[in-house]
SEBANU-68803 format. One line per field, with one value per residue (C-alpha): y, z, x; residue number from 1. Coordinates in Angstrom, 3 decimals, decimal comma. Layout:
N
Y <- Y ...
Z <- Z ...
X <- X ...
seq <- NUM ...
// end
This chain:
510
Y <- 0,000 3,021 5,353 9,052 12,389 13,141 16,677 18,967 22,360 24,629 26,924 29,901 27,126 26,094 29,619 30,257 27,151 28,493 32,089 30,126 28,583 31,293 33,459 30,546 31,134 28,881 31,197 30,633 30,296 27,797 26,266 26,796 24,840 21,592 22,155 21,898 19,109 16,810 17,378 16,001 13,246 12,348 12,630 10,521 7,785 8,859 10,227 8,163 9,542 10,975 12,879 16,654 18,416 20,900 23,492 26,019 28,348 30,944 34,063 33,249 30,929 28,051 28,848 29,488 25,626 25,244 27,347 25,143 21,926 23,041 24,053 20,423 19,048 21,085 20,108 16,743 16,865 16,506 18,768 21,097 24,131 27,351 28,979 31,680 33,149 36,492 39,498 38,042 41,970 41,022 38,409 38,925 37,196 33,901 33,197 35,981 34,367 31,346 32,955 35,036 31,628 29,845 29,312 28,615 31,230 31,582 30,252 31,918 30,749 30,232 27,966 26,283 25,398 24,174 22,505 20,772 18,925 17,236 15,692 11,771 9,834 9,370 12,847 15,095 17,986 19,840 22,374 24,741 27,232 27,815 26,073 25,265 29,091 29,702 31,381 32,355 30,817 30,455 33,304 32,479 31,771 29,760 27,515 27,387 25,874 23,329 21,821 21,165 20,062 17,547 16,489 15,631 12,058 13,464 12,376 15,636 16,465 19,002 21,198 21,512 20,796 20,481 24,151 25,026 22,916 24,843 23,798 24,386 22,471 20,353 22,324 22,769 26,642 26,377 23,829 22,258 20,394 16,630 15,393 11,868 12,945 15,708 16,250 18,591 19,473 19,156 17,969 17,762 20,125 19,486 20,090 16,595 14,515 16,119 16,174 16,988 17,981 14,469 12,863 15,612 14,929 11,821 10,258 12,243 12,276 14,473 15,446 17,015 20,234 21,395 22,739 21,629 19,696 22,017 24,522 22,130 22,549 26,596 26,553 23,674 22,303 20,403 18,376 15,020 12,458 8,910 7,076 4,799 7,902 9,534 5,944 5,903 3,000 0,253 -2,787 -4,817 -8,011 -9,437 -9,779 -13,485 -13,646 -11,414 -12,610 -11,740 -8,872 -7,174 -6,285 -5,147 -5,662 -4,271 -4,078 -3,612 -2,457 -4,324 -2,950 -5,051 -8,604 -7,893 -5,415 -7,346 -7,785 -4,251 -4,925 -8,100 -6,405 -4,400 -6,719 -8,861 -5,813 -5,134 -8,950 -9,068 -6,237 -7,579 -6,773 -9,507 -9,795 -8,688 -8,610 -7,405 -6,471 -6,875 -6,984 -10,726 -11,216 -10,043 -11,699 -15,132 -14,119 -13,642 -16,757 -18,481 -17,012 -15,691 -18,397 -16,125 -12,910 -12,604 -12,142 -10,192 -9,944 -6,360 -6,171 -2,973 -0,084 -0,698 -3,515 -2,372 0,618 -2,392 -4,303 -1,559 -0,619 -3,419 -1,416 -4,189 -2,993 -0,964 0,474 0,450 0,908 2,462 3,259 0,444 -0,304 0,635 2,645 6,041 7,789 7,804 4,492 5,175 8,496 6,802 3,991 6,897 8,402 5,379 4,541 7,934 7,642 5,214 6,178 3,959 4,452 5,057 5,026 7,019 6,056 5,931 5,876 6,868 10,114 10,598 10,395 13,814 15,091 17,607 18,746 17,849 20,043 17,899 14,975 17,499 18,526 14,655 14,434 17,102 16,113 12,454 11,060 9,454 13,152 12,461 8,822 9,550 9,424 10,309 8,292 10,517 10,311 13,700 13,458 12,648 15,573 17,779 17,162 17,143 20,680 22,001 25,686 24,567 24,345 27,801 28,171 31,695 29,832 28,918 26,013 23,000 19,420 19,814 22,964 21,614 18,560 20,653 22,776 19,984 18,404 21,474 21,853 18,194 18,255 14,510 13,586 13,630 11,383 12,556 9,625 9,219 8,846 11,427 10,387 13,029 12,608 15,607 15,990 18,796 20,415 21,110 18,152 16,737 13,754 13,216 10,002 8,467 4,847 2,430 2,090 3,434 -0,470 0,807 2,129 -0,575 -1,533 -2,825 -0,792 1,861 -0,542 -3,056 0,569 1,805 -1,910 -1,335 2,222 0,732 -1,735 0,022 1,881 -0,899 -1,535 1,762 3,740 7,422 8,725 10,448 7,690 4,654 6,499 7,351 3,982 2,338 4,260 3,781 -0,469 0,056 1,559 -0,938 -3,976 -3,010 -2,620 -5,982 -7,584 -5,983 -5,435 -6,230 -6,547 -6,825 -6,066 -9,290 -9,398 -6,508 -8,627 -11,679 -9,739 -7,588 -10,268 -9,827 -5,980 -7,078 -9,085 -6,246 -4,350 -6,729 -7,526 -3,723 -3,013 -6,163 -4,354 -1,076
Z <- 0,000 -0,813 1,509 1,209 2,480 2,411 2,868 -0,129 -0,298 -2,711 -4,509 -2,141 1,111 -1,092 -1,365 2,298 2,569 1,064 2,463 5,796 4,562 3,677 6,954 8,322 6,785 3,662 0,910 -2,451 -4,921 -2,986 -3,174 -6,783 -6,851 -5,276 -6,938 -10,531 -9,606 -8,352 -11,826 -13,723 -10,919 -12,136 -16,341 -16,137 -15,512 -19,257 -20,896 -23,480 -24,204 -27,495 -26,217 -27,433 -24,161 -24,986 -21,922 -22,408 -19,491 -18,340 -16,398 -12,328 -10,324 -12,655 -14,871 -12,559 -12,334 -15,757 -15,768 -13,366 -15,067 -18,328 -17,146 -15,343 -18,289 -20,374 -17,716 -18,459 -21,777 -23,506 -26,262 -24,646 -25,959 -23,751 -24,428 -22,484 -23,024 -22,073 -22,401 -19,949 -18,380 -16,545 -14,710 -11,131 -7,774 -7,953 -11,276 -12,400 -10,352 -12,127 -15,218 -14,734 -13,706 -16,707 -18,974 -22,107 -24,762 -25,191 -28,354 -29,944 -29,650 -33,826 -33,396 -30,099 -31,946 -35,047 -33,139 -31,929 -34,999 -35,311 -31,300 -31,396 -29,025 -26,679 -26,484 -23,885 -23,317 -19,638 -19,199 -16,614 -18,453 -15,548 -12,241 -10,237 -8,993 -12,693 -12,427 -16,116 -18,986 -21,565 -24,119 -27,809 -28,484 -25,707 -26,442 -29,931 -28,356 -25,625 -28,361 -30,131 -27,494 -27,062 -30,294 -30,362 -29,671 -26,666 -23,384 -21,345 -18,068 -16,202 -13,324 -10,369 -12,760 -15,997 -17,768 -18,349 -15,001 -12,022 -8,898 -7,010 -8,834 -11,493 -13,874 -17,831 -18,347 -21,820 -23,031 -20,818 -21,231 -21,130 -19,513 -18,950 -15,477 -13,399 -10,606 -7,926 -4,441 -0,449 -1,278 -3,859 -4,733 -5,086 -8,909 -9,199 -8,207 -9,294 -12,897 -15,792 -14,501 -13,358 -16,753 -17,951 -14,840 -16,016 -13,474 -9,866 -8,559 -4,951 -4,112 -1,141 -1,796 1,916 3,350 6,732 7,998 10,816 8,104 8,174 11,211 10,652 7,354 8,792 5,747 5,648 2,271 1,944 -0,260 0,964 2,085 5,547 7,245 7,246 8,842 12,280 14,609 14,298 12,659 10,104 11,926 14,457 17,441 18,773 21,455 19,928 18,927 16,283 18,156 18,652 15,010 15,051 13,823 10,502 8,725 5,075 4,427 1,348 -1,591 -2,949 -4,022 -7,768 -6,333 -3,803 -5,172 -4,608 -0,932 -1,061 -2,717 -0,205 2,702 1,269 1,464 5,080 5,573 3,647 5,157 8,546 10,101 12,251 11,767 8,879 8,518 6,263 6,994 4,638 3,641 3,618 -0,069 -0,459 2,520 1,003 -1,815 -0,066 1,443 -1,063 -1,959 1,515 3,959 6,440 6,270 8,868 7,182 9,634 7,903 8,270 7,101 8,543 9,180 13,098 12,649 10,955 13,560 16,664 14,810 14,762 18,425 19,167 20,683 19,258 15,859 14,937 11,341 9,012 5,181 3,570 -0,320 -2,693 -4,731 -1,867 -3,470 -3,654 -2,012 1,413 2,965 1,955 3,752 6,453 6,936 6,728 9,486 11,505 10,485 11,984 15,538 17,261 18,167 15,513 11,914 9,061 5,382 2,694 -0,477 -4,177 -3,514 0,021 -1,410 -4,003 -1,963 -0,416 -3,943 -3,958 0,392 1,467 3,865 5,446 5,611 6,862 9,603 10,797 10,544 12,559 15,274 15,080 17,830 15,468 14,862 12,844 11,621 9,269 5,646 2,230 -0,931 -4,070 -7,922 -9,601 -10,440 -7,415 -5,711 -8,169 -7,139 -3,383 -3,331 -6,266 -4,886 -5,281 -8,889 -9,454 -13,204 -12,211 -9,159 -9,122 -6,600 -7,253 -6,543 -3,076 -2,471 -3,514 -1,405 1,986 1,708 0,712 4,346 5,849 5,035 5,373 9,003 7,837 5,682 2,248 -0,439 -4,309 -5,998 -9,176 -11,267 -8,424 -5,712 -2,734 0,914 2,740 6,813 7,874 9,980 6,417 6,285 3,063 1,712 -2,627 -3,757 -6,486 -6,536 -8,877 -12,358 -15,305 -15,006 -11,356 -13,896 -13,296 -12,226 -8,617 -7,672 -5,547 -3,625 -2,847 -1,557 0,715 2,431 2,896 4,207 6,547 7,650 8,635 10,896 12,207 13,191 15,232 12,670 12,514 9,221 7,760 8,460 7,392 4,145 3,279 3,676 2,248 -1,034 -0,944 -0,315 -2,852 -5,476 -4,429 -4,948 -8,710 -9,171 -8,213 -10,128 -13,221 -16,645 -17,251 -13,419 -12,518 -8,718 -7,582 -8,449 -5,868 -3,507 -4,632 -4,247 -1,061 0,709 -1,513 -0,425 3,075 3,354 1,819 5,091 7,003 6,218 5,938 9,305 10,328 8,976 11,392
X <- 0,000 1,452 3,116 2,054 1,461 -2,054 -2,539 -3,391 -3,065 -4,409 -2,394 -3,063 -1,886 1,394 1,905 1,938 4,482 6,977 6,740 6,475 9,500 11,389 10,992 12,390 15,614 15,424 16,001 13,555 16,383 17,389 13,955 14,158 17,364 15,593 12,955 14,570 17,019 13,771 12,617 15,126 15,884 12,850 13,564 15,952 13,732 12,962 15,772 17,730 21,324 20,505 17,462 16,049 15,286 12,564 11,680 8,863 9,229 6,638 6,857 6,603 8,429 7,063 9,374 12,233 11,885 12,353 15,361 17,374 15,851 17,228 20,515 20,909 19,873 23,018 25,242 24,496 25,616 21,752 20,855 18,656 16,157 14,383 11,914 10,352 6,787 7,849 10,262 13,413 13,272 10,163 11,110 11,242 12,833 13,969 12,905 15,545 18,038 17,454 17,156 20,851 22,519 21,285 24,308 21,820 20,494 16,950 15,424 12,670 8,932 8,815 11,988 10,718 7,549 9,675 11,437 8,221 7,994 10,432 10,642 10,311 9,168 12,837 12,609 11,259 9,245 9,315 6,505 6,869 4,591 2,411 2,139 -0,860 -1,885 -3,537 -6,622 -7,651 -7,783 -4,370 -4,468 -4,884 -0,839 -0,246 -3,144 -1,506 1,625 -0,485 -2,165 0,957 2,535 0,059 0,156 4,054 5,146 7,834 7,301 6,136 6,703 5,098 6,224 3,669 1,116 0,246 -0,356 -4,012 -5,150 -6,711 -4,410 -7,759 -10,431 -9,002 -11,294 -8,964 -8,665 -9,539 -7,039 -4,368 -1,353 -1,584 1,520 3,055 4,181 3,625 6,302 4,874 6,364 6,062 1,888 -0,363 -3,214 -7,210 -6,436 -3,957 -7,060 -10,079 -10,984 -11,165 -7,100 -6,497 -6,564 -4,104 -1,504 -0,142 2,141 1,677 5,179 5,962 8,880 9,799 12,864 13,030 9,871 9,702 6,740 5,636 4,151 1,096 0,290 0,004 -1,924 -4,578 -5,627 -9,393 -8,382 -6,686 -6,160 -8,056 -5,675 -4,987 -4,003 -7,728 -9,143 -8,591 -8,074 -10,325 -7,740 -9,176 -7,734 -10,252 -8,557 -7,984 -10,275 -13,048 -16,531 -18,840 -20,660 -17,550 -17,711 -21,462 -24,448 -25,544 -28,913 -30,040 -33,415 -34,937 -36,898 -40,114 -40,291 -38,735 -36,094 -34,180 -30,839 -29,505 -30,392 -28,442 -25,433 -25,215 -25,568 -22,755 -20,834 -21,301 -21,128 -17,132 -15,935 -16,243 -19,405 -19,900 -23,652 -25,837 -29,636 -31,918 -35,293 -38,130 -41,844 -42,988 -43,348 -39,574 -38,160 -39,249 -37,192 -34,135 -34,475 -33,820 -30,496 -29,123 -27,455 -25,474 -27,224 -30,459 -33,357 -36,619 -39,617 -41,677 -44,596 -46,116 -44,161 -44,984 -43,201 -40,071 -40,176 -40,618 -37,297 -35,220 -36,182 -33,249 -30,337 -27,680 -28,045 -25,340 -26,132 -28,462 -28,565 -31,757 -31,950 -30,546 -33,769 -35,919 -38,630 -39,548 -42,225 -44,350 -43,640 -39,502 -39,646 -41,479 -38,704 -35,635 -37,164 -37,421 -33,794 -32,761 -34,592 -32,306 -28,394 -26,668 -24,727 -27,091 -26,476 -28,986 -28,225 -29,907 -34,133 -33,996 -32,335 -34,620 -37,826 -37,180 -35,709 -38,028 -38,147 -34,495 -34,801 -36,996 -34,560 -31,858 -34,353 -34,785 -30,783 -30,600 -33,134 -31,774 -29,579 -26,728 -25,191 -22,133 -22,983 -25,163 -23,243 -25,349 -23,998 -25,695 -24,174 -23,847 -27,997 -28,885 -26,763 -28,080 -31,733 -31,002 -28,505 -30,092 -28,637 -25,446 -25,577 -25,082 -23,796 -22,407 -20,500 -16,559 -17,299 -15,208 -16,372 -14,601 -16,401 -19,616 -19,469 -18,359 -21,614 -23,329 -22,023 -22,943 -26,693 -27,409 -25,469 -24,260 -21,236 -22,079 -20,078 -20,291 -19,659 -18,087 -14,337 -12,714 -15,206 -15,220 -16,461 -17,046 -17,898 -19,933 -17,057 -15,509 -12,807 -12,973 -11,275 -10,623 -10,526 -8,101 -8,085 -10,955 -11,389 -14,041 -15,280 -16,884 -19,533 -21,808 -25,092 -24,861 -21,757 -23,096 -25,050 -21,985 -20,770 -23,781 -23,535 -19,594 -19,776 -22,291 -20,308 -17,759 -19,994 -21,413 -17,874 -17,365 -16,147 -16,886 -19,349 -16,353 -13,947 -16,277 -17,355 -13,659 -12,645 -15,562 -14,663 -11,219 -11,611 -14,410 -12,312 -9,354 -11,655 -12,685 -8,440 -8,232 -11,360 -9,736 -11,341 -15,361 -16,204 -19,925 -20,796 -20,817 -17,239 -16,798 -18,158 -15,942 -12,718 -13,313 -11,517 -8,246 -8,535 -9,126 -5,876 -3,811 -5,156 -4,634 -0,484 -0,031 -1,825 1,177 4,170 4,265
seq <- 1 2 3 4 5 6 7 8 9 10 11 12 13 14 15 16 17 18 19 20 21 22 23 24 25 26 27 28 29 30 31 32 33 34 35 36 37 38 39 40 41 42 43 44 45 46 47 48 49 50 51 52 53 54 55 56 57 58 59 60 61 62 63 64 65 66 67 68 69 70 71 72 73 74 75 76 77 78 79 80 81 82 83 84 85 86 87 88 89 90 91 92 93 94 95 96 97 98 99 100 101 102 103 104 105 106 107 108 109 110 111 112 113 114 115 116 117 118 119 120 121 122 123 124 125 126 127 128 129 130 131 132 133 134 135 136 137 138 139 140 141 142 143 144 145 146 147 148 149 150 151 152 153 154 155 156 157 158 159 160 161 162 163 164 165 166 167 168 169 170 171 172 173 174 175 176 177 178 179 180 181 182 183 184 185 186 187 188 189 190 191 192 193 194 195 196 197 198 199 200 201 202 203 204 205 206 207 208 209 210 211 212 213 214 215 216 217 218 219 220 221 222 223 224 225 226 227 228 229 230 231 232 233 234 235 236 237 238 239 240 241 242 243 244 245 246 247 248 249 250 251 252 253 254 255 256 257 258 259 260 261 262 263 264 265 266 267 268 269 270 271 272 273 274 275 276 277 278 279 280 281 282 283 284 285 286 287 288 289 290 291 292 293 294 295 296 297 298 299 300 301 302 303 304 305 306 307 308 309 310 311 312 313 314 315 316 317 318 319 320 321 322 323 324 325 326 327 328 329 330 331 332 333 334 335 336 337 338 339 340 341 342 343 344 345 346 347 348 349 350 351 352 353 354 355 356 357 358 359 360 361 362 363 364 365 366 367 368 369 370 371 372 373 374 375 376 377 378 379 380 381 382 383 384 385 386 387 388 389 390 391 392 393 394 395 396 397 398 399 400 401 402 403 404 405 406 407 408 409 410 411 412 413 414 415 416 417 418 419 420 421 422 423 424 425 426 427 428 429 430 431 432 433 434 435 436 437 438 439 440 441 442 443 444 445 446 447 448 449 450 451 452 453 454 455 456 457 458 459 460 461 462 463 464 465 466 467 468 469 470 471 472 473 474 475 476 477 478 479 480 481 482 483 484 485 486 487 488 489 490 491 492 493 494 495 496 497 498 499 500 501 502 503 504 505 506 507 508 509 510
// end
């Protein structure tokens, strides 16, 4: 499992790094310096001794960067090319200090672009154009030179990130670079993870040139990448002497007679992820159904809703999962609320959503008023979350994903997570995690239910709402890595052990 640091700091936080950095008596050229060399540490993993070294440089610090990369790469012995996108008398700072140490003549834009052309594919392109503070789109000549950049067979690597990406939101500015690799520094930004900028990133490499740790702690950031670090300490090992109600007791609320297999899905997925017991509750006609596929789960028919309420009046029930194929309409809202009276983990997902699509306020009320503050996590899709915050699809706003999640969190007072390719879970105290791991094969009917039984349980468990539904996405996401190309979601459910074990021998090693 890999080994990172999860923080990420936007553009305005990486900027108050280094400042941080430099009052504490680290000067920024020498930054620069680190910088630069961690870039080409990292070219030579792609460099072939005969390579063209192409750097396109840009006005800021950015292209300070480039300025030491190229001149490593000339010390080397490589046959390198600069260009710079300005007039060299407007540089500034350290990127004029890099520039005046440079022991390389500039080379004009029309012969940087001819020399475009003819790049092959051992050769390499290093854009430091533009890092990760752009806030406005590329003018018409530099998106000239992106898309023909892109267009070249050269391996490109990109400094920070890749030109035309927002370091805040991932959103393209127009037209962006697409790089092979993108080396950034100290932690990534929102913008490596979220797309449309992920799919231009490449490779996310982080390197670290000398900022010292403590800055963290000063700038506070409330965005991570999911990783083990966000999940707290509940061990995925059951301990020797431990019994099966050590590791709670979840329940899945079933849809109708011809809808139970989301319900299933999902109780399989509390069931492999090491909730100790699982039940699902049904109507009569449906429970007789999953009798007849079910051997381990529980299955309690309920009939009436007096007798789902008189079920779930059982204080040994840890979580609950209401929404996979559930229905939509009176008796749904009736069951949500029912699910949010007692003081245990609750999952909304999918039709338990959509049956107060059109008065969420009413479900954040009963959130609100329920006694499982901070367990309750909301699993919507894009649609879904458009019809349950439709104010936060402003088309005048500059709200991210991240942003739109965290107020999302906020007015529904439970942790909300946006599912999709860059899934993000967000708690209503603003901490907000990006996810980076699954595959486009997750697109699949089932999925999101194998996920609403995970996240719940994890909660079952004792996990918090943030921490179960950050780790339900990432084991989610890890699964559908592992069950590889054409996956349906019972595959999920087949290979949550594998992801399980890799937990398990990682949790070992420290």
């Amino acid at each position: 499992m890999e080994s990172i640091m999860h923080e990420l700091l936007t553009p305005l936080q990486m900027k108050k790094a280094d400042r941080l950095t430099i009052e504490g008596g680290i000067p920024g050229i020498e930054l620069m310096h680190n910088a630069g060399k961690a870039v080409f540490e990292v070219m030579h993993q792609i460099l072939h001794p005969y390579s063209r070294v192409l750097v396109f440089c840009g006005p800021g610090n950015n292209g300070g960067d480039g300025f030491v990369v190229a001149q490593l790469a000339n010390n080397e012995g490589f046959n390198v090319a600069v260009g710079l996108m300005c007039d060299p008398e407007t540089l500034e700072g350290d990127a004029e200090l890099a520039y005046d140490e440079m022991d390389l003549d500039l080379t004009s834009l029309d012969n940087m672009q001819a020399a475009l052309e003819e790049l092959g594919e051992n050769d390499v392109i290093v854009d430091a154009l533009f890092g990760a503070g752009l806030s406005r789109p590329l003018d018409d000549e530099i998106v000239a030179l992106v898309q023909q950049i892109n267009d070249s067979p050269a391996q490109c690597v990109a400094v920070d990130l890749p030109s035309g990406v927002s370091g805040r939101s991932g959103a393209v500015l127009g037209e962006a670079v697409r790089a092979d690799m993108t080396v950034t520094f100290f932690r990534a930004k929102p913008g490596h993870y979220l797309y449309p900028g992920r799919e231009h990133c490449g490779e996310i490499i982080i390197e670290q040139i000398g900022l010292d740790d403590s800055v963290i702690e000063k700038i506070g950031p409330t965005a991570f990448y999911n990783c083990h670090k966000l999940w707290g300490g509940i061990p995925d090992q059951p301990a020797m002497a431990g019994h099966k109600y050590d590791r709670g007791h979840t329940v899945v609320v079933s849809g109708p007679r011809f809808a139970t297999g989301a319900s299933r899905l999902a109780a399989l997925g509390a069931q492999r992820v090491g909730s100790g017991l699982v039940s699902i509750v049904a109507r009569e006609q449906a429970a007789l159904v999953h009798a007849a596929h079910l051997t381990s789960v529980m299955i309690h028919p309920a009939e009436r809703i007096a007798d789902f309420q008189r079920f779930l009046e059982d204080e040994r029930l840890n979580s609950v999962v209401i929404g996979p194929a559930a229905g939509i309409g009176r008796e749904a809202k009736e069951r949500v609320v029912e699910c949010l009276s007692g003081d245990r983990g609750v999952v909304l997902d999918a039709d338990a959503l959509m049956s107060f699509a059109g008065k969420p306020k009413h479900l954040f009320a009963y959130i609100s008023d329920s006694a499982c503050a901070g367990r309750v996590v909301l699993t919507p899709h894009e649609g879904e979350f458009r019809r349950l915050f439709p104010n936060l699809y402003d088309p005048t706003s500059a709200d991210c994903k991240v942003e739109r999640t965290r107020k999302a969190a906020r007015q529904a007072g439970a942790v909300v997570v946006l599912k999709g390719a860059d899934t993000v879970i967000a708690a209503p105290d603003g901490h907000v995690s990006v996810n980076a791991n699954g595959t486009p094969w997750l697109a699949t009917a089932g999925s999101g239910d194998v996920l609403a039984g995970v996240i719940g349980g994890y909660l079952a468990q004792g996990l918090g709402g943030f921490e179960a539904a950050a780790k339900g996405v990432w084991v989610h996401g890890r699964t559908a890595e592992i069950a590889g190309a054409a996956l349906v979601a019972e595959d999920l459910i087949a290979h949550i052990p594998d992801v399980i074990t890799e937990l398990v021998q990682f949790e070992g090693d420290f």
